[in-house]
Each structure stands twice: as C-alpha cells, then as structure tokens.
TIVO-2410 file (N, C-alpha, C; in nm, 3 decimals):
# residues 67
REC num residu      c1      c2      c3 atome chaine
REC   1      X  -3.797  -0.309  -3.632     N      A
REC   1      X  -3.737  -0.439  -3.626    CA      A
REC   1      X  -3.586  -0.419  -3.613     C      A
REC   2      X  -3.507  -0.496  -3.485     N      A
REC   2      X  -3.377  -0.460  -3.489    CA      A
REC   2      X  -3.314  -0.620  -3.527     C      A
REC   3      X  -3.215  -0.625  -3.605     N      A
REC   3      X  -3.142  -0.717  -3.636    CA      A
REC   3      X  -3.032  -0.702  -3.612     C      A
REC   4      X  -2.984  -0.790  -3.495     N      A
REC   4      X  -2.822  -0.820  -3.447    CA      A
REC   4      X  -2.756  -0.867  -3.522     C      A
REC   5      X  -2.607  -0.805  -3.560     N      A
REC   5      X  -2.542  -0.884  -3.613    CA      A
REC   5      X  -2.418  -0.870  -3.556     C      A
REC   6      X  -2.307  -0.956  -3.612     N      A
REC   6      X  -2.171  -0.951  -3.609    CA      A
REC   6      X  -2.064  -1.027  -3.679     C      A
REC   7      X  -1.955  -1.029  -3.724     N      A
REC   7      X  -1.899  -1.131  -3.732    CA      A
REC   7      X  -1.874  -1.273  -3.743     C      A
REC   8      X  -1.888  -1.331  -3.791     N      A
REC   8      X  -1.921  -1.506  -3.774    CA      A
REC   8      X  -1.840  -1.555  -3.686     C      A
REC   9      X  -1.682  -1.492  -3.692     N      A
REC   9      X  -1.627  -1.540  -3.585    CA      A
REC   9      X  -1.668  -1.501  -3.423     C      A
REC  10      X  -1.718  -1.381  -3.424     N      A
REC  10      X  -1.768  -1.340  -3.285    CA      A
REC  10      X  -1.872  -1.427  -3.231     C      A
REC  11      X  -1.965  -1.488  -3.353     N      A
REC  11      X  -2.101  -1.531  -3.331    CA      A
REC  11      X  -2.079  -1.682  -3.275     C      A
REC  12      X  -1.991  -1.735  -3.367     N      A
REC  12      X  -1.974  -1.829  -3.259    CA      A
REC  12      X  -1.916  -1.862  -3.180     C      A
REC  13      X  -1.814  -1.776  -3.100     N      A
REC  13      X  -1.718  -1.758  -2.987    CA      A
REC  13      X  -1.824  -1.734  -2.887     C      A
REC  14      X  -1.927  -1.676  -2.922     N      A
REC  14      X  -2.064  -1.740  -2.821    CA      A
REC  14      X  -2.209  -1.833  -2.816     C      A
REC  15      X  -2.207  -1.882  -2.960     N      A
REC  15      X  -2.273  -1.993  -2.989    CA      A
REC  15      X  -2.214  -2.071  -3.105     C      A
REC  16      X  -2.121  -2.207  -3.001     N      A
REC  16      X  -2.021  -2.237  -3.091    CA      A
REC  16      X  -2.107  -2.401  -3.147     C      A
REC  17      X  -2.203  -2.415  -3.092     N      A
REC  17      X  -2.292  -2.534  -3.123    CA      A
REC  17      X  -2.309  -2.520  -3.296     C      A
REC  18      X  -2.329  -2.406  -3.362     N      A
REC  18      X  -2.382  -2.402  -3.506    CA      A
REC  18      X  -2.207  -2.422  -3.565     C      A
REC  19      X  -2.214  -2.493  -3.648     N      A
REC  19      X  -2.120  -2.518  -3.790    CA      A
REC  19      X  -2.090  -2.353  -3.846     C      A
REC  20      X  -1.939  -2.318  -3.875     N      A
REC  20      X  -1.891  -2.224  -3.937    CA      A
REC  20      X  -1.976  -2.205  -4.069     C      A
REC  21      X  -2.020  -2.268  -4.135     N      A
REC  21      X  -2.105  -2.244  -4.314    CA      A
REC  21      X  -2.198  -2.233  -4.235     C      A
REC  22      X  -2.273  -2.297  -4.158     N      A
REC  22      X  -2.421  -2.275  -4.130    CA      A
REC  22      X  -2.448  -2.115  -4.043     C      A
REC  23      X  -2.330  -2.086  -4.006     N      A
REC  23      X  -2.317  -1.939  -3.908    CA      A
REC  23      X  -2.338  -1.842  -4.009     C      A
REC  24      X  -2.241  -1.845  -4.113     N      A
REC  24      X  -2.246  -1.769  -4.195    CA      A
REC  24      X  -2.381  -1.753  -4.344     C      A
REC  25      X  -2.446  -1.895  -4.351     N      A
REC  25      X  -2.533  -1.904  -4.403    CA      A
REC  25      X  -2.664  -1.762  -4.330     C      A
REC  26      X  -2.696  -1.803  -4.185     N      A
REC  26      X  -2.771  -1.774  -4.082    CA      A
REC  26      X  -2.736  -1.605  -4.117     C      A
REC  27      X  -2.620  -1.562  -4.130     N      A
REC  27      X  -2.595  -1.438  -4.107    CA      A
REC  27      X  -2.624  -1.346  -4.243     C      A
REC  28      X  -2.578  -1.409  -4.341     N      A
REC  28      X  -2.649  -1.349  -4.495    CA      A
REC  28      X  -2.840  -1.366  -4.474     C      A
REC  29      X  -2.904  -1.453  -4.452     N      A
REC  29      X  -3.043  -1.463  -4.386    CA      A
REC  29      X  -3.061  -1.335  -4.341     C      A
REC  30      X  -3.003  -1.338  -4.200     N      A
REC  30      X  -3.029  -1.202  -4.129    CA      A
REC  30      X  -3.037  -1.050  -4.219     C      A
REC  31      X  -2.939  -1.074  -4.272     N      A
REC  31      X  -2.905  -0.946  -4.404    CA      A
REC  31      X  -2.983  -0.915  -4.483     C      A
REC  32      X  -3.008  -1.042  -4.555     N      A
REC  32      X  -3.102  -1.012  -4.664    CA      A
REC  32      X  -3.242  -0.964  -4.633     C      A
REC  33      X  -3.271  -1.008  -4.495     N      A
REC  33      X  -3.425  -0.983  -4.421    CA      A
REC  33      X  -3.420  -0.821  -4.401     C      A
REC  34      X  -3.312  -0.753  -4.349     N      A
REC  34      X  -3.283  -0.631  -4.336    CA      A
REC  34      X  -3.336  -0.505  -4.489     C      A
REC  35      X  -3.266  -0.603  -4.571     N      A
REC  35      X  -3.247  -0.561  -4.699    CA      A
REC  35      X  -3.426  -0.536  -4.733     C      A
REC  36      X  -3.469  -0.646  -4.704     N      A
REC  36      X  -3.640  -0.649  -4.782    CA      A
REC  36      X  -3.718  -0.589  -4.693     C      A
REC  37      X  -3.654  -0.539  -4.560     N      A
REC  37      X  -3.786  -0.473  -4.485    CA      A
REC  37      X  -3.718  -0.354  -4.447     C      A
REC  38      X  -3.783  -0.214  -4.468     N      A
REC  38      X  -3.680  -0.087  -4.484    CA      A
REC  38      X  -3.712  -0.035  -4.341     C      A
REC  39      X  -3.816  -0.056  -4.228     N      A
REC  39      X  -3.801  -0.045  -4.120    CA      A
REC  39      X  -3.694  -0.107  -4.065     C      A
REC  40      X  -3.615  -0.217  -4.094     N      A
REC  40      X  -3.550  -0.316  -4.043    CA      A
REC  40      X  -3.419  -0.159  -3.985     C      A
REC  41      X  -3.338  -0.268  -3.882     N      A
REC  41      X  -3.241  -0.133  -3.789    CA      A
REC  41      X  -3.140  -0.297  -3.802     C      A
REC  42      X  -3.034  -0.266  -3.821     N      A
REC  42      X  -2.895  -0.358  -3.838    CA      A
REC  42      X  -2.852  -0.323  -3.700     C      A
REC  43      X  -2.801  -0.390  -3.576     N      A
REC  43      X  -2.712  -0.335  -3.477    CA      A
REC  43      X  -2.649  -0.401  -3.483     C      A
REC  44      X  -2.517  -0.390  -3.433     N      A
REC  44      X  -2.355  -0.442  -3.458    CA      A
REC  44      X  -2.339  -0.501  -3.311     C      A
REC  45      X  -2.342  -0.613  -3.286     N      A
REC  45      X  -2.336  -0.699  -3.204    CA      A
REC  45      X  -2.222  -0.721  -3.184     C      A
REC  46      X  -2.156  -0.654  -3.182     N      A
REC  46      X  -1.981  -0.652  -3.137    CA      A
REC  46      X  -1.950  -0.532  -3.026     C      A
REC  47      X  -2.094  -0.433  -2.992     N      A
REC  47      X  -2.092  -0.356  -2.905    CA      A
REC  47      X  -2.156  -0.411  -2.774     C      A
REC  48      X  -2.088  -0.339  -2.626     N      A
REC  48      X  -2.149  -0.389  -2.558    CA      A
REC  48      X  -2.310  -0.390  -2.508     C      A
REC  49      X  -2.353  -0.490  -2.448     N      A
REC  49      X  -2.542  -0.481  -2.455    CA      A
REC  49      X  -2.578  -0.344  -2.390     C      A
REC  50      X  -2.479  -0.328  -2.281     N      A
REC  50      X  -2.534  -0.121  -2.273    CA      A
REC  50      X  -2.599  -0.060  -2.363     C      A
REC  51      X  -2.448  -0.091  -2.442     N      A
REC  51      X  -2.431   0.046  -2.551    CA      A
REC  51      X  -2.563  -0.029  -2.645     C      A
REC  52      X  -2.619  -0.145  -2.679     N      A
REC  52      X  -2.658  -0.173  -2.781    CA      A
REC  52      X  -2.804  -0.132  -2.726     C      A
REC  53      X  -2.790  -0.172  -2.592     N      A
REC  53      X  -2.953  -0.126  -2.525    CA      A
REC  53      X  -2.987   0.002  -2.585     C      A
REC  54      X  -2.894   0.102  -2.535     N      A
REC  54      X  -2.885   0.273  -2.535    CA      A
REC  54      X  -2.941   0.294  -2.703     C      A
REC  55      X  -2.908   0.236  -2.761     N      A
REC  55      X  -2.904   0.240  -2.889    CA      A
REC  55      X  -3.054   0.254  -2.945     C      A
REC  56      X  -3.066   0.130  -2.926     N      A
REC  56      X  -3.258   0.046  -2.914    CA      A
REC  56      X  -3.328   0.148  -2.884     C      A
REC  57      X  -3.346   0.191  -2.739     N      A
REC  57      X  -3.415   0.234  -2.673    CA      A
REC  57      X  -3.406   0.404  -2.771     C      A
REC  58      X  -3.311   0.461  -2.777     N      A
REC  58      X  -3.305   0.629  -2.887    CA      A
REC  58      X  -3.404   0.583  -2.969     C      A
REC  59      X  -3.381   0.475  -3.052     N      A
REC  59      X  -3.446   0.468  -3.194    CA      A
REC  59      X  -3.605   0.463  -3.151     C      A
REC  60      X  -3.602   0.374  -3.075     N      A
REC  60      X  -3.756   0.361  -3.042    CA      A
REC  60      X  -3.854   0.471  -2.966     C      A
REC  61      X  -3.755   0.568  -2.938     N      A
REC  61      X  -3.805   0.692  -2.885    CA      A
REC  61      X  -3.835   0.779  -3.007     C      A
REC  62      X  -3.741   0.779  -3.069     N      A
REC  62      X  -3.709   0.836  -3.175    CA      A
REC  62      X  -3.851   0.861  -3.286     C      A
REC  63      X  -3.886   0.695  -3.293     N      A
REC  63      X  -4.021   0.661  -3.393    CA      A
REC  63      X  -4.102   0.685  -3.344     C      A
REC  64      X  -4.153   0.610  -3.177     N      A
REC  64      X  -4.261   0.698  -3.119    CA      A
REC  64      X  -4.330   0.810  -3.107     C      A
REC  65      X  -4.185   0.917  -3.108     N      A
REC  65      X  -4.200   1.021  -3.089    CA      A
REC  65      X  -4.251   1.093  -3.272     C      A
REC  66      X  -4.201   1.056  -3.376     N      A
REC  66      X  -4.268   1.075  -3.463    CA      A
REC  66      X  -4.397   1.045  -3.561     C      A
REC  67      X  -4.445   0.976  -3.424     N      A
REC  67      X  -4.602   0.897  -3.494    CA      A
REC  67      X  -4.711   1.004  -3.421     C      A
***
C-alpha cells in the first residue's frame, strides 16, 4: 500500500477546492492509516511523478521478488 503525501501547502496548490483544516485533517488520516498498517510505504509527494513512479515500481519489485 503506497500513501502519498506532502505538505498541506503543496496539497492544495493543486487541489485548492478542500479548506486548509480539512487538508490537514485529510493528511493526519493518511498518516495514521500508514501508522496501523506496517505494509503501508509513505511517498513524499513533493517529488517528481518520475521519480515517485521509479520509486513504486523498485519496491514492488522488490516484494515480488521476495515472495
């Protein structure tokens, strides 16, 4: 499970429709879900989708490759 995150200010400099408290509400959510599931993968959504692809795709090789 990968969970994007970033910044609240980043988050809504591209989805500026959600309320500043409700962004940041949304983003502790995200966290805490991370927190309770230890498969969970945090990616930093402040990198570009390349790099975040490149990223994804290692890990998931990564697990595959150890099952």
């Amino acid at each position: 499970m990968f969970i994007l995150t970033a910044p609240a200010a980043v988050v809504r400099s591209r989805k500026d429709e959600v309320p500043e408290r409700e962004c940041e509400r949304q983003l502790d959510a995200y966290r805490a879900l991370a927190d309770r599931y230890p498969q969970a993968t945090i990616l930093d959504g402040t990198r570009p989708p390349a790099a975040l692809a490149h990223q994804a795709r290692k890990l998931i090789s990564r697990h595959v490759n150890a099952s």
